[in-house]
C-alpha positions in Angstrom: 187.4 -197.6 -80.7 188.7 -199.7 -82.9 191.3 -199.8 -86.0 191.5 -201.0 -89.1 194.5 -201.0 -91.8 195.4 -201.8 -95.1 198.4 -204.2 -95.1 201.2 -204.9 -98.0 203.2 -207.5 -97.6 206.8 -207.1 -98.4 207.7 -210.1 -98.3 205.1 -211.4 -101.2 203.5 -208.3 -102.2 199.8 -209.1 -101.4 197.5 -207.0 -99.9 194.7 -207.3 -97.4 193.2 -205.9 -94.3 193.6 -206.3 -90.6 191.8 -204.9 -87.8 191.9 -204.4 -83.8 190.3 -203.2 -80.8 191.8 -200.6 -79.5 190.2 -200.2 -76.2 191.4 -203.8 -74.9 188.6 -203.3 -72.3 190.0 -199.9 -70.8 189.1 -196.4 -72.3 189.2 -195.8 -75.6 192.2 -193.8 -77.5 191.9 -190.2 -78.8 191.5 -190.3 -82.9 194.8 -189.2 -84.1 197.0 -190.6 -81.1 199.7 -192.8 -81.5 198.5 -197.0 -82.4 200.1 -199.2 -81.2 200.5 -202.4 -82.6 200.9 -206.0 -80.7 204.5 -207.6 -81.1 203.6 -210.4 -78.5 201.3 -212.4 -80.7 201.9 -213.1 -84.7 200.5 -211.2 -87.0 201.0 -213.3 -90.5 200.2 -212.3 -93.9 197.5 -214.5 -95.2 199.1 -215.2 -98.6 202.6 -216.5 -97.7 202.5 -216.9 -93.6 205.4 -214.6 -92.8 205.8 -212.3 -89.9 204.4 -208.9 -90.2 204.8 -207.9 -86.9 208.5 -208.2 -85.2 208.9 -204.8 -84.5 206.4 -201.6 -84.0 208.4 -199.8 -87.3 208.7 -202.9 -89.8 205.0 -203.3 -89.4 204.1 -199.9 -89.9 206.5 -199.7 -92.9 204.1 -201.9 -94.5 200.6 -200.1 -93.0 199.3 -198.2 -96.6 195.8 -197.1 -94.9 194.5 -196.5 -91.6 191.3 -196.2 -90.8 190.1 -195.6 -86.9 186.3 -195.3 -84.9 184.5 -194.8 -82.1 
């Protein structure tokens, strides 16, 4: 399963997509569970390099689509 989402940046405004694997080699999430979202490693906006991904909610508060599959 995997993830994709459309991303706005707040801190330049630009938008773009980003996508995961979701299974990270063990089974695959239910559609319509919870996401979550790596804080460990950086995930940087590709316009002005910043930080998207301190925290769980201040990278969801960006999240405008999601799109998931099997």
């Amino acid at each position: 399963m995997g993830i994709a989402y459309q991303i706005k940046c707040r801190h330049c405004g630009a938008e773009f997509n980003y996508s995961q694997d979701q299974s990270m080699g063990m089974l695959p999430r239910c559609v319509g569970c919870e996401s979550y979202v790596e804080t460990e490693a950086p995930i940087r906006c590709p316009a002005c390099y910043k930080r998207l991904n301190t925290t769980q909610e201040e990278f969801n508060e960006q999240v405008q689509t999601v799109m998931m599959w099997d």
